[in-house]
C-alpha positions in Angstrom: -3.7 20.6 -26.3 -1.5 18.1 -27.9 -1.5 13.9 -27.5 1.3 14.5 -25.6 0.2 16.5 -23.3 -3.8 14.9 -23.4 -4.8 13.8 -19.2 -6.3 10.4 -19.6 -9.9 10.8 -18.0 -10.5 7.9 -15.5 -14.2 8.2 -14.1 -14.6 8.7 -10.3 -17.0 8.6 -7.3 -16.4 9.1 -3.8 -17.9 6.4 -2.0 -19.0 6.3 2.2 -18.3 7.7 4.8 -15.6 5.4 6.4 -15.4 5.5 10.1 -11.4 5.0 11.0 -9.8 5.2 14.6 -6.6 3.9 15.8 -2.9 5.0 16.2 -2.8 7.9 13.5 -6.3 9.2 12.8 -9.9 9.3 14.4 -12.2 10.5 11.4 -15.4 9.6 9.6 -14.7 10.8 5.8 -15.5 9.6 1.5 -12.5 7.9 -0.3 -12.2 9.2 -3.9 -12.0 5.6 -6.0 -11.2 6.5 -10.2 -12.2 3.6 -11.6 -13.5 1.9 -15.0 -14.9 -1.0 -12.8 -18.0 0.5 -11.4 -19.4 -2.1 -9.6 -16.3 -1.1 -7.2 -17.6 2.4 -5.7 -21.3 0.6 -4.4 -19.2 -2.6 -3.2 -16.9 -0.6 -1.4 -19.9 1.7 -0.3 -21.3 -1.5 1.2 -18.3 -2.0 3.2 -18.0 1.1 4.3 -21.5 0.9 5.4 -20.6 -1.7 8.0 -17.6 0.7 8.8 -20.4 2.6 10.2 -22.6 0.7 12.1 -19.4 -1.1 13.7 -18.6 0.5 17.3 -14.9 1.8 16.2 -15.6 1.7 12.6 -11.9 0.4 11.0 -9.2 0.4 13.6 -6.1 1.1 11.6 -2.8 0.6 13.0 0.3 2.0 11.6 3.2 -0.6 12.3 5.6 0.8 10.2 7.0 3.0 7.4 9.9 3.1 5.3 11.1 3.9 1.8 13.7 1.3 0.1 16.5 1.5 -2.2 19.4 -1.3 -3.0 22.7 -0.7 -4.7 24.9 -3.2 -5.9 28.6 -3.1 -6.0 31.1 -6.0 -6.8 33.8 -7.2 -4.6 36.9 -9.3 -5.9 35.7 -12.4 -4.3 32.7 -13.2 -1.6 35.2 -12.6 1.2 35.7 -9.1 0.0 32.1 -8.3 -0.1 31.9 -9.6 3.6 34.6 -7.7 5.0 32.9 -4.5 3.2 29.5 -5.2 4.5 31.2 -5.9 7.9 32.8 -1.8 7.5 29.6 -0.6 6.6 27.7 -1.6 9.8 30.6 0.0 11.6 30.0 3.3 9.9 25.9 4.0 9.8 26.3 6.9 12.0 28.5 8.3 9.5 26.4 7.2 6.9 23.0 9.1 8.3 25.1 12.5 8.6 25.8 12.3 4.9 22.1 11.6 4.1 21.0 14.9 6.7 22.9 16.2 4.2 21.5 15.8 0.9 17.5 16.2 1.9 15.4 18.3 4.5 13.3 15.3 5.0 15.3 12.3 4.2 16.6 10.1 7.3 18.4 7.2 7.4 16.9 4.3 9.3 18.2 0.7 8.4 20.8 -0.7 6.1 20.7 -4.6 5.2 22.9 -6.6 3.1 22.8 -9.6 0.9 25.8 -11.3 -0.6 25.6 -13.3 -3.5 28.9 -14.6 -5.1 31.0 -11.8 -5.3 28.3 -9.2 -5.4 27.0 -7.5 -2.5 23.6 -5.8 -2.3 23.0 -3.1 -0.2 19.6 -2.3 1.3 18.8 1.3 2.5 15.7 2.4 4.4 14.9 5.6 4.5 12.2 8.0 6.4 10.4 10.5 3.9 8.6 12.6 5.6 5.0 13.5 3.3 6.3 12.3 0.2 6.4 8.4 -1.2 10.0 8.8 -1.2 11.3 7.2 -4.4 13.4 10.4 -5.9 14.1 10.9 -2.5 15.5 7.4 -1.5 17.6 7.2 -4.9 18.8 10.8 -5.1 20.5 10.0 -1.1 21.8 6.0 -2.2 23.4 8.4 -4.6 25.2 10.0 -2.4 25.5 6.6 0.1 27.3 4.8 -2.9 29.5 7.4 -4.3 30.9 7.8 -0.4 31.1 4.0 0.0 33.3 3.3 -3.5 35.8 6.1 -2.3 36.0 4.8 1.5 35.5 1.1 1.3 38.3 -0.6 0.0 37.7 -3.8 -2.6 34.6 -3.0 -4.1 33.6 -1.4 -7.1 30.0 0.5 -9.0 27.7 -2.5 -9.9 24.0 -0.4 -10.2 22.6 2.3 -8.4 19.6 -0.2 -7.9 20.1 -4.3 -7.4 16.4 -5.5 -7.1 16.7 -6.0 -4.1 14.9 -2.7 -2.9 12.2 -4.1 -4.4 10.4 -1.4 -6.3 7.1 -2.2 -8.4 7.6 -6.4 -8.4 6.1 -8.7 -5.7 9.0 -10.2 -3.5 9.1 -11.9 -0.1 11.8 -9.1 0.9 9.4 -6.4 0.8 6.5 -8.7 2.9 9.1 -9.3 4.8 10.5 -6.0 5.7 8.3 -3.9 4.4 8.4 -0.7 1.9 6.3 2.0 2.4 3.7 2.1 5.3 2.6 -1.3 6.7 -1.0 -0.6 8.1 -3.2 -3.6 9.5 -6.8 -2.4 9.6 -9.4 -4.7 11.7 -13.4 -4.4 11.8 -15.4 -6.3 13.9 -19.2 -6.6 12.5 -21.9 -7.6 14.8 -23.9 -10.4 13.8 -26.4 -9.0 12.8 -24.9 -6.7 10.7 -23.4 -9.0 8.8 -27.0 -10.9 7.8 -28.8 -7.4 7.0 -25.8 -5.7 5.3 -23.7 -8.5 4.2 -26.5 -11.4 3.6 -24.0 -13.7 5.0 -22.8 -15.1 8.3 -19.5 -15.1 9.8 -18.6 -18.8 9.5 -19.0 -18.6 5.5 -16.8 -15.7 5.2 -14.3 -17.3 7.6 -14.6 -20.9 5.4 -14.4 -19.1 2.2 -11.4 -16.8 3.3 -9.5 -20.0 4.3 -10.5 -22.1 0.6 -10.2 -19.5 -1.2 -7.4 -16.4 0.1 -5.2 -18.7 2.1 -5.8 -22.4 0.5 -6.3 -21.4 -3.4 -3.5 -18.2 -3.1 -0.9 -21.2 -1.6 -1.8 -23.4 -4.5 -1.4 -20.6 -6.9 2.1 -19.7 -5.5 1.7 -16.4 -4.2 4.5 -14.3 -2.9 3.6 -13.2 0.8 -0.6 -12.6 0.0 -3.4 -14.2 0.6 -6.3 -12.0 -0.4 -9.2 -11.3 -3.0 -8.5 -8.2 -4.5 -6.6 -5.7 -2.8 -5.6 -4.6 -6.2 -8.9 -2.9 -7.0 -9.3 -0.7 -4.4 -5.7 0.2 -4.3 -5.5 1.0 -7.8 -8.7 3.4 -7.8 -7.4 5.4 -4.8 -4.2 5.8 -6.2 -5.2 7.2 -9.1 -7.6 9.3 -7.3 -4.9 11.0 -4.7 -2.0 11.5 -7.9 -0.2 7.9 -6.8 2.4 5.8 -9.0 0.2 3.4 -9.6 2.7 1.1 -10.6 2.8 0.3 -6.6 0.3 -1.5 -6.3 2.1 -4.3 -7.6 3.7 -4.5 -4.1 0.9 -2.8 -2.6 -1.5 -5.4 -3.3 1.1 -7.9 -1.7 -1.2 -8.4 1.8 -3.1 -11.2 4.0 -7.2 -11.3 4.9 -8.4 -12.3 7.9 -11.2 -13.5 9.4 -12.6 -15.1 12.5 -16.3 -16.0 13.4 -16.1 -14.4 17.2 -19.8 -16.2 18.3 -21.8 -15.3 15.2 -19.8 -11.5 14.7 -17.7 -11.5 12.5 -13.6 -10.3 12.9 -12.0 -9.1 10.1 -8.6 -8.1 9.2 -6.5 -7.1 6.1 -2.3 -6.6 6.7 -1.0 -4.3 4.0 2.8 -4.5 4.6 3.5 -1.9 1.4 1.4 0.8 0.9 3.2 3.5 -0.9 1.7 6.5 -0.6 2.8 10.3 -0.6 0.8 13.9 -0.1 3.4 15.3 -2.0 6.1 15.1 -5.0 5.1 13.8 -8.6 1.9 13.2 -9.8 0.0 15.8 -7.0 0.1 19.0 -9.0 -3.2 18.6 -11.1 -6.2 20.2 -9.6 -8.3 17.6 -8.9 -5.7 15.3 -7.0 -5.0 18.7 -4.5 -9.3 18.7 -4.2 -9.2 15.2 -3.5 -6.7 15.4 -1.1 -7.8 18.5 1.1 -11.0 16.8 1.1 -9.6 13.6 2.8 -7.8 16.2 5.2 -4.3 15.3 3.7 -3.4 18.8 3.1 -3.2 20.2 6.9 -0.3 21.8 8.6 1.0 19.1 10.6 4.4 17.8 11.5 6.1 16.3 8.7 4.6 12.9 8.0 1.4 12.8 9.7 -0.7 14.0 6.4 0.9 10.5 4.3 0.2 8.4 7.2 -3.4 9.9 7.4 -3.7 9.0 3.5 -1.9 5.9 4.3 -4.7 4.8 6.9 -7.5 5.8 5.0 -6.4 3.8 1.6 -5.8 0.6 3.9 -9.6 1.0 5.4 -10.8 1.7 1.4 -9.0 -1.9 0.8 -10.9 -3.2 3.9 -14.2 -1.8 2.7 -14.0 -3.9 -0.8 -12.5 -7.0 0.5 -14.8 -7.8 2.7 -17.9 -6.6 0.9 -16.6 -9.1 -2.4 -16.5 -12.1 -0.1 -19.5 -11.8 0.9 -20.8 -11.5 -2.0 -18.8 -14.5 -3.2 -20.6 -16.8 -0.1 -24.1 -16.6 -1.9 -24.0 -18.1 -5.3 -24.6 -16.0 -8.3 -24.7 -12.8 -6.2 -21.3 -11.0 -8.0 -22.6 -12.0 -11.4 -25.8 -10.4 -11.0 -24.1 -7.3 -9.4 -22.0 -6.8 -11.9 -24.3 -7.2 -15.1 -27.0 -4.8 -13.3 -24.3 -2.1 -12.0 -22.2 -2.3 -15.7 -26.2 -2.2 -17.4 -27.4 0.6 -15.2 -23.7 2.7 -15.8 -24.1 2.0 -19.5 -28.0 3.3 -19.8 -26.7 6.7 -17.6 -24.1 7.2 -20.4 -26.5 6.9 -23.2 -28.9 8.5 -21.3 -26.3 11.2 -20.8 
């Protein structure tokens, strides 16, 4: 094999069971995290734990899914680029046919505008059935633009893409409106649960979410999140089930909460762009197909359900890590010592090995 055809080897574990229910999925099932951090699988493994010993495990809720793309094309003046976003919302009907079209799967859903000076951006939102959508989205605002320069009179090629989609960058748009699937995912861990498992109570994870997620992520300037880490547990499952992981730079966009409901804890993480797909690039090496037929992502259902499935189960993984780190993080010295005896015990197994 060549360097440039060498597979990067990223250590993983699967980690759980997870018990989910809600609107897409009932299931208890491992999550696949690849990881160099591995103090992540056992802290995740303790959340998951609670996943179990809670009555309905993670309720996830699907609240919505689309895949984004925004062209840009330039008017003669601002007036111009009203009067052609004004014809476009005339002619969406017209505008979905040509999209049926190009794609099996591809639907349009939405089309927003911004105008800026002269230019006007255009925002499509597309369905995309299994897949993440990105090829899929571009290949049909292809098609949308080309249609739009030769119908729409006074506006001319700017970029295929304007920004304002917004792919792999952290924008209020997208926690706004969304790109990808927006999941919220919601535990609630009986008191004493949370002292045997967590060795914590649900007052110091609802003061420390406040201080640190919502207080010390305001006076950091965060776009649209307010959480710990998101980011981890995103990143190991997406490079676990064949993912762009460059998502999870919007992905990890999200907000934790928590509530202390008489001494059991409520907890909540809103995940308004996960980005996730069972098939396209990135799932045709072997052990991304295992991975995924193991999280039951690779059944013959209608088209969509086996990415929202993936999609539920990667939001629950997030849950699972979040709130096992802040709990860690109300007893002092606690991460510290978890990461320099997991790291120490990792290292000994390799040399061991």
């Amino acid at each position: 094999m060549t360097d440039a055809h060498a597979i990067a080897g990223v250590p993983m574990r699967w980690v759980g069971p997870v018990r989910i229910s809600g609107n897409v999925t009932t299931t208890e099932t491992q999550v696949p995290l690849a990881t160099y951090e591995s103090p992540l699988w056992p802290s995740v493994g303790r959340g998951a734990k609670v996943s179990m010993l809670a009555e309905q495990g993670i309720v996830a809720t699907l609240v919505d899914e689309r895949m984004t793309r925004s062209v840009l094309v330039e008017a003669v003046d601002a007036r111009t680029a009203l009067m052609a976003a004004r014809t476009i919302e005339t002619r969406t009907e017209e505008l979905r046919e040509l999209v049926r079209g190009c794609s099996r799967f591809a639907r349009l859903i939405g089309v927003r505008h911004e105008i800026n000076a002269n230019l006007l951006f255009i925002r499509f939102e597309f369905a995309t059935g299994d897949a993440s959508g990105h090829n899929m989205a571009t290949l049909a605002s292809d098609v949308l633009l080309k249609h739009l320069l030769e119908t729409v009179p006074g506006i001319s090629y700017g970029s295929i893409s304007g920004n304002y989609c917004t792919d792999k960058k952290a924008t209020a748009v997208n926690g706004i409106l969304g790109r990808g699937k927006n999941v919220v995912t919601e535990l609630l861990v009986p008191r004493a649960v949370v002292a045997d498992v967590l060795h914590t109570t649900a007052a110091r994870i609802v003061e420390l979410n406040i201080r640190k997620n919502l207080l010390g992520t305001l006076l950091a300037g965060g776009i649209r999140s307010a959480n710990a880490h998101y980011a981890n547990m995103l990143l190991g499952f997406y490079l676990a089930t064949g993912q762009d992981a460059a998502n999870i730079i919007e992905g990890s966009q999200g907000v934790t909460m928590a509530e202390d409901r008489d001494g059991d804890l409520y907890f909540a993480c809103t995940l308004p762009n996960l980005i996730v797909g069972t098939v396209g690039n990135g799932k045709g090496l072997g052990f991304v197909e295992t991975n995924l037929t193991r999280l039951g992502c690779r059944e013959d259902r209608e088209p969509g359900d086996n990415a929202r499935r993936l999609a539920v189960i990667a939001a629950a993984t997030v849950l699972c890590g979040e709130l096992s780190l802040l709990a860690a993080q109300t007893n002092p010295g606690e991460l510290m010592r978890a990461h320099i005896q997991l790291e120490r015990d990792n290292t000994t197994a390799k040399v061991g090995a």
